[in-house]
C-alpha positions in Angstrom: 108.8 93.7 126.4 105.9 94.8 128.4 103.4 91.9 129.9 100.4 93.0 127.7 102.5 92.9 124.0 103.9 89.5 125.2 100.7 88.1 126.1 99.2 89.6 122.9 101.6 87.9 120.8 101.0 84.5 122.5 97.4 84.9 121.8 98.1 85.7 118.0 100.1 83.0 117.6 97.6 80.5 119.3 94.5 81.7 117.8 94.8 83.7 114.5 98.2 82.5 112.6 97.8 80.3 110.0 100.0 78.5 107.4 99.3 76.8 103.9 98.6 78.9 100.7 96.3 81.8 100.9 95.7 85.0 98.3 95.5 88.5 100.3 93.6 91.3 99.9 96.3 92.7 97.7 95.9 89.9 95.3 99.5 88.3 96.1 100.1 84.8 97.3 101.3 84.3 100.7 102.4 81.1 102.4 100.5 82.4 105.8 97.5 84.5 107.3 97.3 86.5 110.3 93.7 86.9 111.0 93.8 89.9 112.6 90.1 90.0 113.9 90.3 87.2 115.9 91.9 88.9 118.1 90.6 92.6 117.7 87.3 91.3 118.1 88.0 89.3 120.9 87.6 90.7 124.7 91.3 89.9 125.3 92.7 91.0 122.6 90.5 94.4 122.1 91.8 95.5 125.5 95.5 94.2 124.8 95.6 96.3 121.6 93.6 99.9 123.0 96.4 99.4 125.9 99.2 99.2 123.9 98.1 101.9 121.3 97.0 104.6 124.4 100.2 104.0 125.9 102.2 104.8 122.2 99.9 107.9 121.6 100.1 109.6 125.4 102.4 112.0 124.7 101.4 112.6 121.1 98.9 115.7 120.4 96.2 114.5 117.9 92.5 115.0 117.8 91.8 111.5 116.7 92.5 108.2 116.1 90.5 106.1 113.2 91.2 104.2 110.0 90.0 102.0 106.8 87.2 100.0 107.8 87.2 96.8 108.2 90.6 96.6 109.9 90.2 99.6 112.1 86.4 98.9 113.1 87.4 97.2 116.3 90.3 98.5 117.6 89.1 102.3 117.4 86.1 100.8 119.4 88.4 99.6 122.4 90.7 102.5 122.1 87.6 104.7 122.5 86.3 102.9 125.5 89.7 102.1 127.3 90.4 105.6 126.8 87.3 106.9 128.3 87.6 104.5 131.4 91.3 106.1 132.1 89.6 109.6 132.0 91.5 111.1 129.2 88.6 110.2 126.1 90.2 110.3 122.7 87.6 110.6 119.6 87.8 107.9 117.1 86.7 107.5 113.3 86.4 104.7 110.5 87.0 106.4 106.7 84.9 104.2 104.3 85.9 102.8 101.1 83.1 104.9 99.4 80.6 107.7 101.0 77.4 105.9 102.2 74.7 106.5 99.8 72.0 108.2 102.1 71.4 110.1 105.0 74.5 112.2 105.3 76.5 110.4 102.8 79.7 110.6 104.9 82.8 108.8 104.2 84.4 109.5 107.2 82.0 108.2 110.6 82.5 109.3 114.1 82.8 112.6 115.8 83.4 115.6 112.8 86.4 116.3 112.5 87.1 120.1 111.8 90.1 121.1 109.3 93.6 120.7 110.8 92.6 118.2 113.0 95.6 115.9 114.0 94.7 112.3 113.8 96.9 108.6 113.7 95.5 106.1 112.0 95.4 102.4 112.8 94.4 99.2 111.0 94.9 95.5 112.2 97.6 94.1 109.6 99.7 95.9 106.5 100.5 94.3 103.7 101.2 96.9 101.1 99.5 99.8 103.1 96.3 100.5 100.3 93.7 100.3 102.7 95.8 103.2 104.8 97.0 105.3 101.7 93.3 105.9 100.6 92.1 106.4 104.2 94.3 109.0 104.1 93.7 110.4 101.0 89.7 110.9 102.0 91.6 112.4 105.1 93.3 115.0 103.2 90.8 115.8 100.5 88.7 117.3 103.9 91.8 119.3 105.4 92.4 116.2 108.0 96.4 115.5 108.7 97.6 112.2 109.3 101.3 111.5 109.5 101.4 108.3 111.3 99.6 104.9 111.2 99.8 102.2 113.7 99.4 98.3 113.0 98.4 95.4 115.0 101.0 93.9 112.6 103.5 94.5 109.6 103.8 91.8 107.3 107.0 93.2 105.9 106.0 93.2 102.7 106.3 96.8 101.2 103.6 98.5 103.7 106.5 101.1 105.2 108.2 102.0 102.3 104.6 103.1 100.5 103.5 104.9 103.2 106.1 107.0 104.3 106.4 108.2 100.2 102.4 109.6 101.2 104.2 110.7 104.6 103.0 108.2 106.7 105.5 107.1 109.6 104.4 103.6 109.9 104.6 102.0 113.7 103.8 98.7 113.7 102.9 96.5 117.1 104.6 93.2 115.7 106.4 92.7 112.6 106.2 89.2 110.6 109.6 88.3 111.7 108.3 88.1 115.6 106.4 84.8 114.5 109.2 83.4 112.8 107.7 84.3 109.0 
C-alpha cells in the first residue's frame, strides 16, 4: 500500500470514525459514521486525497473531475490545486442539488463544460450512491459523460451495485471492511 493511502487511513480512523447509533443521509440506521470532511477539509487530508485521486486518473483522458456538493466541495478544491502545482491542471466542477436561483442559474459550477466532455466524478463517502446518480443525471441531461466515480470511501452498503446499473464504475479509496466494519 502506498505511504500516502496508509497514512490517510490512520488519519481516518483517528479523527473521523465513529461508533454508536446514527441515521444517514439515506435515512437508514447505521451502527457507525465516517465523517468524511474531517478529513477532506483538513490540510493533511485534502493533499492525501488530490494525491491519491491524480495518481488514479493519470493515465485516464477526461476533461474534468467534479461531483455532488457537499461531498465533492473539498476534494475537487485540492485536486485542482495539487494538480496545478505538478503542472498538468485538471478542471474541476460541483453539480448542485438544484440550479441556483439568480445570476446564471447554473447547476453545474466551475469551468463550462462543452458537450462530450469526459469527466470522473468524486464524492467523500457512498452509501447507496444517490448523491452521485443525480450528479450524473444533471451531467447527462447537458451532453456531459461520466462513467466512473471515485470515493474517499465505500460503505459497502449497495453504492456499486446502483451505480454501475446508471454505468458508473465505482472506485472507491477505502472500503468499510478496511476499518474493521
Amino acid at each position: 500500500m502506498k505511504e500516502a493511502k496508509k497514512r490517510l487511513l490512520q488519519l481516518i480512523k483517528k479523527k473521523a470514525l465513529f461508533k454508536g447509533r446514527i441515521v444517514l443521509s439515506s435515512g437508514k440506521v447505521s451502527n457507525y459514521y465516517i465523517d468524511g470532511r474531517l478529513i477532506t477539509l483538513s490540510p493533511e487530508g485534502a493533499y492525501l486525497i488530490a494525491d491519491l485521486i491524480l495518481d488514479l486518473i493519470k493515465k485516464k483522458k477526461i476533461d474534468a473531475l467534479g461531483g455532488p456538493t457537499l461531498g465533492a466541495d473539498p476534494i475537487v478544491g485540492a485536486v485542482a490545486a495539487l494538480s496545478y502545482i505538478r503542472k498538468s491542471p485538471i478542471n474541476t466542477f460541483i453539480v448542485r442539488k438544484t440550479p441556483k436561483q439568480h445570476a446564471r442559474m447554473r447547476q453545474i459550477e466551475g469551468p463550462r463544460l462543452k458537450k462530450n466532455s469526459r469527466v470522473i466524478l468524486v464524492d467523500d463517502v457512498a452509501t447507496t450512491g444517490s448523491a452521485l446518480v443525480e450528479a450524473k443525471e444533471v451531467l447527462r441531461r447537458e451532453g456531459i459523460i461520466a462513467q466512473e466515480a471515485i470515493v474517499l470511501i465505500d460503505r459497502e452498503e449497495g453504492a456499486r451495485g446502483r451505480l454501475a446499473k446508471h454505468g458508473l464504475r465505482l472506485i472507491s479509496l477505502f472500503k468499510a471492511r478496511d476499518f474493521g466494519l
